[in-house]
C-alpha positions in Angstrom: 87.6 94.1 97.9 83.4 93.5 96.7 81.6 93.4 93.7 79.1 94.5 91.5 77.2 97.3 94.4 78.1 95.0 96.8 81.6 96.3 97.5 80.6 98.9 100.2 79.1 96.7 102.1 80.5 93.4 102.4 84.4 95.3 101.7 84.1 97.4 104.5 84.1 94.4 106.8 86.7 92.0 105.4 89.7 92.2 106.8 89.0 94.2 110.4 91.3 92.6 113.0 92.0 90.1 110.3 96.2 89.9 111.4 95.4 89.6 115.2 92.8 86.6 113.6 95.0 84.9 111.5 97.7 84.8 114.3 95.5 83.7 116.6 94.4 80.9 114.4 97.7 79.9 113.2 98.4 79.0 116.9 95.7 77.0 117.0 96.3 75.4 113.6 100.3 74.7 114.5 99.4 73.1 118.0 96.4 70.7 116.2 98.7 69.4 114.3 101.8 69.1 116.9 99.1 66.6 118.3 98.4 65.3 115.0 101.9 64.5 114.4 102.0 62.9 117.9 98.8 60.5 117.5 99.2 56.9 116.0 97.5 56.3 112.9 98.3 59.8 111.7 94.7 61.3 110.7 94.8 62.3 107.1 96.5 65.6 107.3 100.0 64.7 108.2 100.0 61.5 106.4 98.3 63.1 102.9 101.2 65.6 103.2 103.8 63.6 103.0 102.8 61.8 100.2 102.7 64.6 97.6 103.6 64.1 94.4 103.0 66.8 92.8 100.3 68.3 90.4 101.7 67.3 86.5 99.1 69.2 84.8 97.6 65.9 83.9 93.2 65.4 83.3 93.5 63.6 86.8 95.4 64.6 89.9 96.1 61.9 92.5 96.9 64.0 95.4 95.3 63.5 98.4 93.2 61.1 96.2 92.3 61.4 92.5 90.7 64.5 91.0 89.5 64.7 87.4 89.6 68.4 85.9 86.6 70.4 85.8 87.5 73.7 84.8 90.8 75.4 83.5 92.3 78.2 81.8 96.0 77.8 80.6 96.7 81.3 79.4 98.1 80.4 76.1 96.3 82.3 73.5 98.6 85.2 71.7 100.4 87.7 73.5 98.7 90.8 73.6 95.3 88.9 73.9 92.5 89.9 76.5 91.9 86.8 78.9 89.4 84.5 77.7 85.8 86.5 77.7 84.3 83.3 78.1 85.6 82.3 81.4 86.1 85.7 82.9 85.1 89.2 83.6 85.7 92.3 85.2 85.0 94.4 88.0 85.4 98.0 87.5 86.1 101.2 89.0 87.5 102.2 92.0 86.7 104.5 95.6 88.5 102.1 97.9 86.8 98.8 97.8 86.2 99.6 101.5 89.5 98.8 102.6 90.9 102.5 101.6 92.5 101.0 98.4 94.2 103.4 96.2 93.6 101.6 93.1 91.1 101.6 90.0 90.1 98.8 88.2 89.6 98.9 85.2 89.6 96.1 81.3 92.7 97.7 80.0 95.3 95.7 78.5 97.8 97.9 80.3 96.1 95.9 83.2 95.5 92.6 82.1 96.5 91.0 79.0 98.2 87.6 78.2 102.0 87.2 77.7 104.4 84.5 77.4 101.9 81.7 78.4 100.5 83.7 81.7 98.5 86.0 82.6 100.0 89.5 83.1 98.1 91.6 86.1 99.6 94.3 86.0 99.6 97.6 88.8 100.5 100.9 87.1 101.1 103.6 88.9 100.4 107.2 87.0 101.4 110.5 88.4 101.2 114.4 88.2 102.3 117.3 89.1 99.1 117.5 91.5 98.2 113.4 92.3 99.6 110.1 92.2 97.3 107.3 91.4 97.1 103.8 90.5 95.1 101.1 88.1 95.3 97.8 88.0 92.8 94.3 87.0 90.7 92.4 89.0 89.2 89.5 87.2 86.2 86.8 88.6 84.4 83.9 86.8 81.0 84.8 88.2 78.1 84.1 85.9 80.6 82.5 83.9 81.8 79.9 86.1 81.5 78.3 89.6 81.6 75.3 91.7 80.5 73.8 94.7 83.8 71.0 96.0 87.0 70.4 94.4 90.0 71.9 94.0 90.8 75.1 93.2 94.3 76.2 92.5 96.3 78.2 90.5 100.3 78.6 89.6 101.0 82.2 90.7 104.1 84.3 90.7 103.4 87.4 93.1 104.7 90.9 93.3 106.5 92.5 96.0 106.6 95.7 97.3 105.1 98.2 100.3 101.5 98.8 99.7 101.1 95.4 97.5 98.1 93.5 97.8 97.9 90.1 95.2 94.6 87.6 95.9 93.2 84.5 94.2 90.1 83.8 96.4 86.4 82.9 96.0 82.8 83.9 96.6 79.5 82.3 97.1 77.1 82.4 94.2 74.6 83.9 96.6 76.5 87.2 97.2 73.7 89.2 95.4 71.1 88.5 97.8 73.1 87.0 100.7 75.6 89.7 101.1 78.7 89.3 102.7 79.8 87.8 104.7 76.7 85.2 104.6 77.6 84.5 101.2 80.7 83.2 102.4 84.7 84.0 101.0 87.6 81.7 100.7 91.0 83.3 99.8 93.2 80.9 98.9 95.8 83.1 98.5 96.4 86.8 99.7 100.0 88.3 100.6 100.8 91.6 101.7 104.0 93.0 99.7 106.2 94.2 102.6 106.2 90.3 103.7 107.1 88.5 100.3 107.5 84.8 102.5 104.3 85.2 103.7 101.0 84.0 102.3 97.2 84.0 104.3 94.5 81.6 103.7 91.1 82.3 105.7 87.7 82.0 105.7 85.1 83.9 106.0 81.1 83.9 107.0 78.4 85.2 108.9 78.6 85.0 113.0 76.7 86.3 115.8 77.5 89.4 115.8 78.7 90.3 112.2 81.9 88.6 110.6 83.3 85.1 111.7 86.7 84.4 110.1 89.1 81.6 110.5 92.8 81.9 109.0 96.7 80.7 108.8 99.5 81.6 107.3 102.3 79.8 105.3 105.8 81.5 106.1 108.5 80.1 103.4 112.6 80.2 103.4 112.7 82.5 100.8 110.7 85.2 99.1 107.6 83.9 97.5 108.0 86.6 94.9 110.9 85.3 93.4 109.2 82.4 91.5 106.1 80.6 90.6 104.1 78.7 93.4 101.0 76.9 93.1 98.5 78.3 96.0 95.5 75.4 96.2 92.1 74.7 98.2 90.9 71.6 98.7 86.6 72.3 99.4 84.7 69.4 100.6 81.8 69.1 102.7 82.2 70.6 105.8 86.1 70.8 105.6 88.9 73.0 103.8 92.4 72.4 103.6 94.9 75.0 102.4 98.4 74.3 100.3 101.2 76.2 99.0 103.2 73.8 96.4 101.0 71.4 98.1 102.3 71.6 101.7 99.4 71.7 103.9 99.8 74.2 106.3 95.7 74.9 106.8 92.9 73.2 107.8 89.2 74.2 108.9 86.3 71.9 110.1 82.9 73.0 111.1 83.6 72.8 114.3 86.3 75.5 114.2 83.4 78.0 114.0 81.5 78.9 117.7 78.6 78.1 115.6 78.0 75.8 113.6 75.6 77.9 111.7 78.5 79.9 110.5 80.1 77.1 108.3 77.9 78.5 104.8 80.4 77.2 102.6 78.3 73.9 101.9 75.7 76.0 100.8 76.0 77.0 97.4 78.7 76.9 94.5 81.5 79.4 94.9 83.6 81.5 91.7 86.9 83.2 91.2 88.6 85.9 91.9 92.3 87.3 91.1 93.4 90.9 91.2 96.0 93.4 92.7 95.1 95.5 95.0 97.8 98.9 95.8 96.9 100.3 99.5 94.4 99.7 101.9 94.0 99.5 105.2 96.0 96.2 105.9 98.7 96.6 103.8 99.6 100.5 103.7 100.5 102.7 101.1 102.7 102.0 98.8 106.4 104.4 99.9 109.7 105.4 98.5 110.8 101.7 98.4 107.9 100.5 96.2 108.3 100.4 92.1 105.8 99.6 89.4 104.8 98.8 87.5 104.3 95.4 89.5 103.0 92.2 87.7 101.5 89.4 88.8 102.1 86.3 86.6 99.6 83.4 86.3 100.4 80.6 84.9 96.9 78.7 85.1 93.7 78.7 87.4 92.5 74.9 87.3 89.4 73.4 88.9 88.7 69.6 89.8 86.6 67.4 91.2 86.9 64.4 93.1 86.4 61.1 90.9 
């Protein structure tokens, strides 16, 4: 994935070694909070967990303390309508993202349009007697919105298929003369089709000696795909804490990082990005099992801040 010229460069990092890292991490993650659960006084990850309510939509959100809303969009103007110009835009085109993606972006409303309340992304595939190829929509908030803290989630039914690549994730506002990965990257949520119960959070910044990420993954009963799930981040200074219908299953601290120079995040406001990516080099090609169109549905992207 990138942006705006940067895509080359900070693409063709993101992602190397990134399911032997997000293993690895998970480990990590599942035996910190074995301990956790083991410790008197509980810490605030096992006890916040248990006390979920739930998000009702409502101005404030008292989950893991109160959070006023900041930012939303609702996806309820007409069906047929383009999303909201003035909270988001585009980025266009296509040449692999440097992940050897198949697909092109690209603002058509066969890609991205509003329907029934959500936001339709949409992955087309179009084929010839010569080629197959594929479009689809990948939308961000940059220069439009961003934020440094809060929570940023959003109600999300994914697709499913071989070769299926959804994402709601974020940015630093210094990508343009940072670069990646100094400008740091949060995905909230990424899943690869071919797993459907599977979802990755990770971070992303600058180390040593190039990219220094830090992940987990969420494995559900059931197929992800079959419904709508809310995927959340909870940003605050020098912590992150990842949900799926607000079960924590992630958390990262400063210290995770070998250096601490490599926790960026408390730097600069981050923005939003959602798209579908078809191929690449994590989640293969798309194959004989695989159908499309495939849609992913969003019910809204909301953004608060602690009161």
């Amino acid at each position: 994935m990138g942006m705006n010229g940067f895509s080359a460069f900070f693409a063709s990092k993101k992602h190397s070694n990134r399911s032997v890292a997000i293993r690895a991490c998970t480990v990590i993650a599942v035996l910190c909070s074995l301990l956790a659960c083991s410790s008197c006084g509980g810490g605030g990850t096992t006890s916040s967990t248990s006390q979920n309510s739930g998000n009702t939509g409502a101005s404030t959100y008292n989950w893991n303390g109160t959070w006023t809303i900041a930012w939303s969009d609702e996806f309820n103007a007409a069906d047929g309508s383009a999303p909201d110009s003035s909270k988001w835009t585009y980025d266009l085109g296509g040449g692999g993202w440097g992940n050897q993606e198949l697909e092109t972006y690209t603002n058509l409303p066969e890609n991205a349009q509003i329907s029934g309340g959500n936001l339709v992304i949409t992955a087309v595939q179009k084929t010839s007697e010569t080629a197959t190829s594929y479009t689809s929509a990948r939308l961000k908030t940059q220069g439009l919105f961003s934020q440094q803290y809060g929570r940023f989630e959003a109600r999300i039914k994914i697709p499913a298929g071989q070769g299926l690549w959804p994402a709601f994730w974020m940015l630093g506002n210094n990508i343009a003369t940072a670069g990646w990965p100094a400008c740091g990257e949060v995905d909230i949520m990424e899943n690869i089709g071919k797993l459907p119960a599977t979802i990755y959070g990770s971070i992303h910044a600058a180390g040593a000696s190039g990219e220094a990420s830090l992940g987990g993954e969420y494995d559900a009963a059931g197929k992800l795909s079959d419904d709508f799930h809310v995927y959340a981040v909870e940003w605050e200074p020098g912590v992150m804490r990842f949900y799926v219908d607000n079960a924590l299953y992630e958390t990262h601290k400063i210290a995770d990082f070998a250096s601490s120079s490599s926790w960026v995040f408390d730097q600069q406001p981050m923005f939003l990005i959602m798209n579908v990516a078809v191929g690449g080099s994590w989640p293969g090609s798309p194959d004989s099992t695989t159908s499309f169109p495939q849609q992913m549905l969003v019910d809204y992207v909301r953004v608060y801040k602690r009161q």
